[in-house]
N, C-alpha and C positions, 0 to 999 in steps of 0.2 A: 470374637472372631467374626470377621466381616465378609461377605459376598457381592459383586458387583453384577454377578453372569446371569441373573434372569430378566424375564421380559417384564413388563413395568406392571401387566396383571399378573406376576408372582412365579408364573409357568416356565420350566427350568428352558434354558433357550436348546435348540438340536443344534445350533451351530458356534463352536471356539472364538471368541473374539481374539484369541491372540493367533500372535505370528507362530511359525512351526520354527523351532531354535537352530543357527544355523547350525550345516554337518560339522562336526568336529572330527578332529585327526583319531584313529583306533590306535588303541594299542602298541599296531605294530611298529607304529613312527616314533616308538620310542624305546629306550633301552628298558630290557627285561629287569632291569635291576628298580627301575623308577617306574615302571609300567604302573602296577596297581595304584600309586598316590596320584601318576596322570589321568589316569580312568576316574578315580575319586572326584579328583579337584573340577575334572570336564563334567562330570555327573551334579555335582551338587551346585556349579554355574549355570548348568541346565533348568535343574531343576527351580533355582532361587529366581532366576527370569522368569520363571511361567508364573509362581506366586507373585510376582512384584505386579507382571504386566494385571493379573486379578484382583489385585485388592484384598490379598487373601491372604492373612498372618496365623501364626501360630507359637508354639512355644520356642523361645529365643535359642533354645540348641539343638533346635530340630535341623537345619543343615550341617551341622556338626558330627551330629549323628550317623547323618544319611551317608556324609562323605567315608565316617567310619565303615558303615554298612556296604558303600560301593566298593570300600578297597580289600574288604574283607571276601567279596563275591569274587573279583575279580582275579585272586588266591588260588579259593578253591573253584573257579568256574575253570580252570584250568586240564582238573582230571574229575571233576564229578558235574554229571548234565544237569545244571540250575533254571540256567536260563537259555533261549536260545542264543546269545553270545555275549558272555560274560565279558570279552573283553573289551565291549564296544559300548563307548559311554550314556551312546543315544539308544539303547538297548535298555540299561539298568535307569534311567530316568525316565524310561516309559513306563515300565513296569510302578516304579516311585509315584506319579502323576497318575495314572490310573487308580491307583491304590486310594489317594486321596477326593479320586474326581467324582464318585456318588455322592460325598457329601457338598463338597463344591457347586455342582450343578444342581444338586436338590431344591425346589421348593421353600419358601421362607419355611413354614410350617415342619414337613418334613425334616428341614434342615436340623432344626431346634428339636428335631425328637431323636436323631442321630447324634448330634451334637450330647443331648442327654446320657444317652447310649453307653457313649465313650466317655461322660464324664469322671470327674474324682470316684464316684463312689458306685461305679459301673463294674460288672464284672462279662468279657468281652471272650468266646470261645470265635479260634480260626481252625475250620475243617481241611485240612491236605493243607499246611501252610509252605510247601516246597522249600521255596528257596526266599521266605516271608514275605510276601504280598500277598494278600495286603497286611497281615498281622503285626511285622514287625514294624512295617510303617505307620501304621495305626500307632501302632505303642511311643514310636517315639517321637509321635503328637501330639498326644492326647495318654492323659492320666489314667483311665481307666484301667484296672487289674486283665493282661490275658495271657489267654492259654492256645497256645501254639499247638495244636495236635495232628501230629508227621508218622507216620509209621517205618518210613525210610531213616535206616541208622546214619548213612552218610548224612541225610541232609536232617537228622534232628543235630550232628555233630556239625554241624556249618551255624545252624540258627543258636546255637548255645555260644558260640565262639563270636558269632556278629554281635549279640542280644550284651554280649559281653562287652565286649570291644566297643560301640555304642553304650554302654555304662545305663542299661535298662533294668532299673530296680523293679519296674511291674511288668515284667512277662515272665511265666510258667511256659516249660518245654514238656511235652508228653509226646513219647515214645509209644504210640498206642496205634492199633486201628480201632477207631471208636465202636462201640453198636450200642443198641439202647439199654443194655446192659451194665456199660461202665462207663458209660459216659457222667456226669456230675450235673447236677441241673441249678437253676435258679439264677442262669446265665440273663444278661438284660440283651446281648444282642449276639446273634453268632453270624459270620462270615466268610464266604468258599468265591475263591476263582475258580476252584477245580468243578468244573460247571458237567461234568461228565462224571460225577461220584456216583449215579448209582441210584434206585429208589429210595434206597435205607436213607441218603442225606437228611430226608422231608423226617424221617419218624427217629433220626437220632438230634436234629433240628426241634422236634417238637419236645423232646424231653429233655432236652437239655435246656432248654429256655421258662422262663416263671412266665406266667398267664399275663399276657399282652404283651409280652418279649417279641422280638425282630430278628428275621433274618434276610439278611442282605446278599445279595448273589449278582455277581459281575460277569455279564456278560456281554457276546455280539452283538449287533444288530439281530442278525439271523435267528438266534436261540430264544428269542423273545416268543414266550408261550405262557398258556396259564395251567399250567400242570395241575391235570386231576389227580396226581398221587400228594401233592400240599393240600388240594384242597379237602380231602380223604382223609389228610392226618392232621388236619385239626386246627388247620390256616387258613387265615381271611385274605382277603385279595386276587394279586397283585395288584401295587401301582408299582408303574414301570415311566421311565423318563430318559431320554437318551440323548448323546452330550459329544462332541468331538474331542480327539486326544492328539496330541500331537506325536510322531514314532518316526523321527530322526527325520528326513525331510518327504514323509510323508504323513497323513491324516488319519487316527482310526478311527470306526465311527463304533461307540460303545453304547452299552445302555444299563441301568441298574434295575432291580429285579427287588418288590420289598413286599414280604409276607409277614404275618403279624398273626403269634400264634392266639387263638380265638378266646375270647372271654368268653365265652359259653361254656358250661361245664356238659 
């Protein structure tokens, strides 16, 4: 898996070299009966542009997948609040592109310790995975074992039925609200969008990860901070690197968040 997106000294670049895709038709311009496979098929055309304009492959049925995953959102994005509009394709291919874009935009260096991460013989926990992002799209890009952990029934009953319907033999669904109690450890990388979890994220983070385990946290521009509560519980860093997205015909401007729990005993 290859990267074209940094600067030639290695430094992940702040600005998208691609185009933003153009607006596509929502939903409603088309019959309720074929809606969700139009939403799918506009989602995963979406999405296949942004990797092609990058140089950036992955595993051969990872748009297969994805397209499964959008028509399966755009079902239940109907009566249960997933995303903010399930049935707009330039909506669920943001969330998709995002999901991928910390390791994308990463550092050669970094890249390849994420890339690790998530590999074959990785074991990969997602904290609040909603409506999966990034967990379920991690899973169906990369091999790694994970664990989806939702405390919401409707949306652990949407990620079980996508996870499905995408034919993902390595994700675990937990129906849990974690603490550092039951959580399971030995984790190589764990991952939250849900960037407003709370102190406990950092100390059920630290125990759920083996000794110089990763956590990865996606966030704003804005939210960029070095939290003395990680650094309290037993994390090195941050390095932090931020990357533009592209959200139907406008720009986000994102950043990744990467703490590395401490080798010091």
């Amino acid at each position: 898996m290859s990267s074209k997106r940094n600067r030639p000294d290695g430094a992940p670049s702040f600005h998208s070299p691609f185009r933003p895709p153009t607006r596509v038709s929502r939903a409603a311009d088309v019959s309720r009966e074929t809606a969700p496979t139009a939403i799918a098929r506009e989602t995963r055309e979406i999405v296949a542009r942004w990797l092609s304009d990058g140089a950036f492959s992955l595993r051969a049925e990872f748009l297969g997948r994805i397209e499964a995953m959008a028509a399966t959102l755009a079902l239940w994005g109907s009566t249960t609040n997933l995303t903010a509009d399930a049935s707009d394709p330039t909506e669920t291919a943001f969330h998709v592109i995002d999901s991928l874009a910390p390791i994308v935009f990463a550092s050669d260096a970094i890249r390849a310790e994420l890339e690790s991460a998530v590999g074959s013989n990785a074991n990969v926990l997602d904290l609040g995975s909603g409506a999966g992002f990034p967990g379920i799209v991690l899973a169906a890009a990369f091999e790694a074992r994970f664990t989806l952990a939702e405390a919401r029934r409707k949306r652990v009953s949407y990620l079980r039925i996508a996870s499905n319907e995408m034919g993902l033999a390595n994700v675990a669904i937990q129906q849990r609200k974690l603490n550092v109690s039951n959580v399971a450890t030995e984790f190589d990388l764990v991952t939250t969008r849900a960037f407003g979890a709370g102190g406990d994220m950092y100390a059920i983070a630290a125990t759920a990860l083996r000794t110089g385990g990763l956590m990865l946290l996606y966030a704003s521009e804005d939210q960029i901070r070095g939290d003395h509560r990680a650094l309290t519980g037993g994390f090195e860093g941050p390095l932090v690197w931020k990357y533009h997205v592209p959200h139907g015909d406008r720009i986000a401007k994102r950043a990744a968040i990467l703490w590395r729990k401490s080798l010091k005993k």
